[in-house]
RODRENRO-429958 format. One line per field, with one value per residue (C-alpha): residue in three letters; y, z negated, x; chain. Coordinates in Angstrom, 2 decimals, always signed. Layout:
# RODRENRO-429958
residu <- [ALA ...] .
north <- [Y ...] .
up <- [Z ...] .
east <- [X ...] .
chaine <- [A ...] .
//
This chain:
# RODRENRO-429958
residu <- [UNK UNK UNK UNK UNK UNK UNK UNK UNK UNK UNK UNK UNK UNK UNK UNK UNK UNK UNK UNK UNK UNK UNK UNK UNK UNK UNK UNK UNK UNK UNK UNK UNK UNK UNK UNK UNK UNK UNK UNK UNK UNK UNK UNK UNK UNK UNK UNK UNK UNK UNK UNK UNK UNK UNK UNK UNK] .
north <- [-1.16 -1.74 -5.87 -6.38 -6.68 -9.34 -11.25 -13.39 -14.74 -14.90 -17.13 -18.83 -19.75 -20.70 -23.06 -24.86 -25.02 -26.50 -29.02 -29.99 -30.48 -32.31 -35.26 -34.72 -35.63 -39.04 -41.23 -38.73 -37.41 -34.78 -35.23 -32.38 -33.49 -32.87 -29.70 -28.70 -29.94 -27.89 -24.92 -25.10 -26.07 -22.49 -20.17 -21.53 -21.00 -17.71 -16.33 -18.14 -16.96 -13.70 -13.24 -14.15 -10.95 -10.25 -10.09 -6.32 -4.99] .
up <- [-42.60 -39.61 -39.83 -36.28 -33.53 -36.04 -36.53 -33.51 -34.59 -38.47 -37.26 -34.70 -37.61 -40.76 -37.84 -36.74 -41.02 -41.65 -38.99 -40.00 -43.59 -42.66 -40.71 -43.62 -46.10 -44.43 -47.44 -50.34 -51.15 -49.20 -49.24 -49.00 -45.43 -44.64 -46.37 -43.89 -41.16 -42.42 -42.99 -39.39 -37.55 -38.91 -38.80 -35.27 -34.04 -35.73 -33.65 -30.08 -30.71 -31.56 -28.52 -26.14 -25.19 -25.19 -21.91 -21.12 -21.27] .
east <- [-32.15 -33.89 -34.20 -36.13 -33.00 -31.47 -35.08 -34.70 -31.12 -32.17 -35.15 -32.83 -30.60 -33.68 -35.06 -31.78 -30.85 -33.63 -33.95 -30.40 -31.51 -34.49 -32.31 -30.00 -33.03 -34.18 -32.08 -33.27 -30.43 -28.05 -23.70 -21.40 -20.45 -24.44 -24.24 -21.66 -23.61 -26.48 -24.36 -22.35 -26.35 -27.26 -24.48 -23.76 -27.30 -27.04 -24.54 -25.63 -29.02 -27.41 -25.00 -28.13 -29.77 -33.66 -35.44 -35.84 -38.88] .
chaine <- [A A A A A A A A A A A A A A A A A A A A A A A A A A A A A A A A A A A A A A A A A A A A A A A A A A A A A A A A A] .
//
C-alpha cells in the first residue's frame, strides 16, 4: 500500500491526538471524557486535514 497521499492527514491527526492528550495530562491522570476529547481532536483533524487538498505542483 502506497502510505504517502494519506501521510499528511495521518500526521495531521498524531499531532492534533497528541496535543489533546497533552492538555488532557496537566492533573496526571486522563478521564474517559478526555479520552473522547483525545479521540474526537484526532479523528476530526484526520478527516479535515484529509478533505484539504495538496497544493499542485
Amino acid at each position: 500500500m502506497n502510505w504517502k497521499p494519506y501521510a499528511k492527514s495521518i500526521i495531521g491527526g498524531l499531532v492534533a491526538g497528541l496535543t489533546a492528550l497533552g492538555t488532557a495530562l496537566t492533573d496526571n491522570q486522563v478521564t474517559t471524557s478526555e479520552w473522547v476529547g483525545v479521540a474526537i481532536a484526532a479523528l476530526a483533524a484526520l478527516g479535515i486535514v484529509y478533505a484539504v487538498p495538496n497544493k499542485p505542483a
